[in-house]
C-alpha positions in Angstrom: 44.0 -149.0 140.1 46.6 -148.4 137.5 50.2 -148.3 138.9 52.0 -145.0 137.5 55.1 -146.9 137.7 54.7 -149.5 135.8 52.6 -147.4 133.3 55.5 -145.3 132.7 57.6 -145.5 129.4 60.5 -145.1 131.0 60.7 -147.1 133.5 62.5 -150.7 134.0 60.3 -153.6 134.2 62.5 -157.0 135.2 61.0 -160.7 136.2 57.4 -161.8 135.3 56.4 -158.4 134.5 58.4 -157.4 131.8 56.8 -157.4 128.5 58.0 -160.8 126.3 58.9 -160.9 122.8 56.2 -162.0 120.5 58.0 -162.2 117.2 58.0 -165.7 117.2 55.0 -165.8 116.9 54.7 -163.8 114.1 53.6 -165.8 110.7 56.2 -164.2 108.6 59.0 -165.3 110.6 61.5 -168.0 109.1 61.0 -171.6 110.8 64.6 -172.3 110.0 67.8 -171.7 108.2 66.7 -173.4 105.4 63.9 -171.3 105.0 65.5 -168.1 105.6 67.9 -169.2 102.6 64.8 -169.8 100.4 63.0 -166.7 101.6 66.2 -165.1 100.3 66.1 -166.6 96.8 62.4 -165.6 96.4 63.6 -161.9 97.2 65.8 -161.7 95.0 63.6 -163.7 92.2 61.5 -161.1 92.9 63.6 -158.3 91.8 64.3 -160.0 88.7 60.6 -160.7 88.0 59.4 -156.6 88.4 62.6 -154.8 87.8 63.7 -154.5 83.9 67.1 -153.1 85.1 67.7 -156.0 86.9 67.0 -158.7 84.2 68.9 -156.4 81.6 71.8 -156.1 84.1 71.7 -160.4 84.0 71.8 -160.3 80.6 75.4 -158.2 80.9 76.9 -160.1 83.4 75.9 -163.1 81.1 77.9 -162.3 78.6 80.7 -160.7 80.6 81.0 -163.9 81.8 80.8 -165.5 78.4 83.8 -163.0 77.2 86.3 -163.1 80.5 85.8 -167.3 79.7 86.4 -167.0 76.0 89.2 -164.4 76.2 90.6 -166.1 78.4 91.3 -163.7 81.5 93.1 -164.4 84.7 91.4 -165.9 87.5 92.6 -162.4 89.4 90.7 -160.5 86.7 87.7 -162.8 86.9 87.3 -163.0 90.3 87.3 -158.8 89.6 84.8 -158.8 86.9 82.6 -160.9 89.4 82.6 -158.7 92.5 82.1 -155.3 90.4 79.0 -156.8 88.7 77.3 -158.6 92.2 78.0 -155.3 93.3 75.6 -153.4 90.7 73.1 -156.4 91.8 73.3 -156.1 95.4 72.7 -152.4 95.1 70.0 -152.8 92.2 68.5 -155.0 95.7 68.8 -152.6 97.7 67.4 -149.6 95.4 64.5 -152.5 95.4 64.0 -152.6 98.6 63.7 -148.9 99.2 61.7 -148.6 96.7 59.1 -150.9 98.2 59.1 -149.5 101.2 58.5 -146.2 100.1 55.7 -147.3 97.8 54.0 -148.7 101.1 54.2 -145.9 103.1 53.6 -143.3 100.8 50.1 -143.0 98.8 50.8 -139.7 97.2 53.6 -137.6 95.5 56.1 -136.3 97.7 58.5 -134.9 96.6 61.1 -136.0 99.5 60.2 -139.8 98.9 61.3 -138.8 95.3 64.5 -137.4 96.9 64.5 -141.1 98.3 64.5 -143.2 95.6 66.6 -141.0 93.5 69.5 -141.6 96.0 69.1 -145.1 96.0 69.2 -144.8 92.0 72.5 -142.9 92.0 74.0 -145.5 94.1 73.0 -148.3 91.4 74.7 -145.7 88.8 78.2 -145.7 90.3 78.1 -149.4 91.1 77.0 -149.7 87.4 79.9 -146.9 86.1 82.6 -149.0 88.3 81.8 -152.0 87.1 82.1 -150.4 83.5 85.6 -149.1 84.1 87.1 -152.2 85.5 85.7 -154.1 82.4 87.2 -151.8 79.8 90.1 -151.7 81.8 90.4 -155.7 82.1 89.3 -156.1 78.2 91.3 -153.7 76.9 95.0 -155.2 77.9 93.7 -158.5 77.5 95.9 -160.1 74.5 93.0 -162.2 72.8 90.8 -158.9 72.5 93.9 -157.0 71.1 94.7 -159.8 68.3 90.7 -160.0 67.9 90.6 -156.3 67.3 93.7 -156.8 64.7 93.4 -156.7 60.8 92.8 -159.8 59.8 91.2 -160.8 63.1 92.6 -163.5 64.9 90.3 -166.0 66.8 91.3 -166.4 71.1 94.0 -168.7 72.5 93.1 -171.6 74.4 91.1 -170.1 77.5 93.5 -170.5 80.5 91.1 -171.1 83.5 91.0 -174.1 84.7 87.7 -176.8 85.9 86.3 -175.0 88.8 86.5 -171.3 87.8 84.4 -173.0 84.8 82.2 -175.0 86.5 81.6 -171.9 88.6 80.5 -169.5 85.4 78.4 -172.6 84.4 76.4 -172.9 87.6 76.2 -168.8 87.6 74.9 -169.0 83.8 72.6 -172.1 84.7 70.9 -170.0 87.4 70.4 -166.7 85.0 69.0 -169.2 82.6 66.3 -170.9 84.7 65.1 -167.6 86.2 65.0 -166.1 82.6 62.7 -169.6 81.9 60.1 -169.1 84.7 60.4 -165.3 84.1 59.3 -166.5 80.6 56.9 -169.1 81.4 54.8 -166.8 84.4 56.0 -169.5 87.1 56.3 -167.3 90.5 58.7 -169.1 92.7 62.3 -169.7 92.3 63.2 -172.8 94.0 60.1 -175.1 93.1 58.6 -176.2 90.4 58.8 -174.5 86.3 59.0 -175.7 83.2 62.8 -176.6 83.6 63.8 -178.6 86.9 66.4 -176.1 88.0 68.0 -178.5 90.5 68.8 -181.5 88.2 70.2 -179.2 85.9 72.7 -178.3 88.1 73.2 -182.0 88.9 74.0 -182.7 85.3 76.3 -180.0 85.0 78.3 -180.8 88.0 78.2 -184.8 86.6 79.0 -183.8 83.0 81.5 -181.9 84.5 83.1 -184.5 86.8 82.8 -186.8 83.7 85.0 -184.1 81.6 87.2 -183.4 84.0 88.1 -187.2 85.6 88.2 -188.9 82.6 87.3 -191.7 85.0 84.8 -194.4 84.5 84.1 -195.2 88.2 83.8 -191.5 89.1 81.6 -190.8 86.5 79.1 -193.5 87.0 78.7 -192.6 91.1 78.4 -188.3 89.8 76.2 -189.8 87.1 74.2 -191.4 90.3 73.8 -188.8 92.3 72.3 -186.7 89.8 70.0 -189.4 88.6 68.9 -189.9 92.8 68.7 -186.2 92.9 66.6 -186.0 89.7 64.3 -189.2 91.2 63.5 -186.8 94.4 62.5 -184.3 92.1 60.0 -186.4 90.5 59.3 -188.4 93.8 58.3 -185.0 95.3 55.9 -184.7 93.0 57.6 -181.2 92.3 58.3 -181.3 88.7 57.5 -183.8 85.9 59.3 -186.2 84.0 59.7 -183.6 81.2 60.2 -181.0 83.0 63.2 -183.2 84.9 64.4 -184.7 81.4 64.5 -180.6 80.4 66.8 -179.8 82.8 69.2 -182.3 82.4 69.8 -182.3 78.9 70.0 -178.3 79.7 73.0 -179.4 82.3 74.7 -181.5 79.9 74.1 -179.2 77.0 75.7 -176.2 79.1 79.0 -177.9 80.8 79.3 -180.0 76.9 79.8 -176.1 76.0 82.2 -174.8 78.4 84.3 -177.6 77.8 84.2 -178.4 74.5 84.8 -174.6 73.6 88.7 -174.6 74.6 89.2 -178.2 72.5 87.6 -176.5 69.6 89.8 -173.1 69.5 93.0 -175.0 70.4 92.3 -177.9 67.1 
């Protein structure tokens, strides 16, 4: 015999009786922290790997990134640049995310699921028109563009930023290169495996940096340790092969060898 009040909705159940959360359970749920972060990475690979808006939008921020370097910009102004472009991404996410939600739930034209995804759309257009204005209007009264723009033209000034803000563009242009390399190549996840071993890249590049920077034989040897260890566990893994770890790290010395060498260059 059923008891109407426990069968009720509405009512309170407390002690034994009250229904227990089965979520953990569930097989999509994250084991860890660790995972969640690389659940996260394979979102947002994800993005990049259906949406041509997103990997064009990389492309920009490349090379925004390239110019604020080049032209020497403020860290201020930088700093700027970089949170009005993450902001286009984060909503290019989002309009993602809607996007696939909608697609599941809806098998047919509807006109209001249109309504939908047009609204996430226009939210990805002002981020995108933002970000536009604050570029012209960081570009436009930087010094270096003016004398660039100038008849004759006149190359930049010495760039002003200092190690980290470049090591910082150099890891940010390392990771748009590697997911533009197993976009290319077909490989599906972000964080494992690919013809390029993303990880010991960015071990070079911080080593190669350290090396730049420290000028310091000791320091250099124990950065250019850690990489090779990190490179080893790579290969030890069996996640990548030796190529495909020998790829990366001339990519990481290749890509800090730039950054740094670019400044010495202008300024001889």
């Amino acid at each position: 015999m059923t008891d109407p009040i426990r069968d009720d909705p509405g009512s309170e159940t407390t002690g034994a009786d009250a229904p227990q959360c089965l979520c953990g359970d569930a097989p999509w749920r994250n084991r860890s922290t660790l995972d969640s972060f690389h659940n996260a990475f394979e979102g947002l690979y994800h993005v990049f790997n259906t949406q041509k808006s997103m990997r064009i939008q990389s492309v920009i921020v490349t090379l925004v990134l390239l110019a604020g370097w080049g032209f020497g910009v403020s860290h201020v102004e930088l700093v700027v640049l970089l949170l009005t472009m993450v902001t286009v991404l984060v909503a290019e996410v989002f309009n993602t995310a809607v996007e696939c939600v909608i697609d599941l739930k809806v098998t047919h034209f509807d006109p209001r699921a249109k309504t939908v995804k047009d609204v996430a759309a226009a939210g990805v257009l002002l981020c995108s028109i933002t970000s536009l204005l604050v570029g012209i209007m960081i570009f436009a009264n930087n010094e270096n563009v003016v004398r660039l723009l100038r008849f004759p033209p006149q190359l930049p000034t010495r760039p002003t930023l200092g190690p980290l803000p470049v090591v910082l563009i150099g890891m940010l242009l390392l990771g748009v290169i590697i997911v533009w390399v197993k976009r290319v190549t077909g490989w599906r996840s972000f964080l494992t495996g690919g013809m390029v071993s993303g990880h010991t890249a960015l071990g070079f590049l911080l080593a190669t940096s350290i090396a730049l920077v420290t000028q310091s034989m000791p320091i250099t040897a124990l950065a250019l340790a850690l990489a090779l260890l990190l490179a080893q566990s790579r290969l030890q893994a069996r996640i990548h092969k030796l190529s495909e770890v020998a790829l990366g790290a001339l990519l990481g010395v290749l890509l800090a060898l730039i950054l740094f060498a670019w400044p010495v260059m202008v300024s001889g």
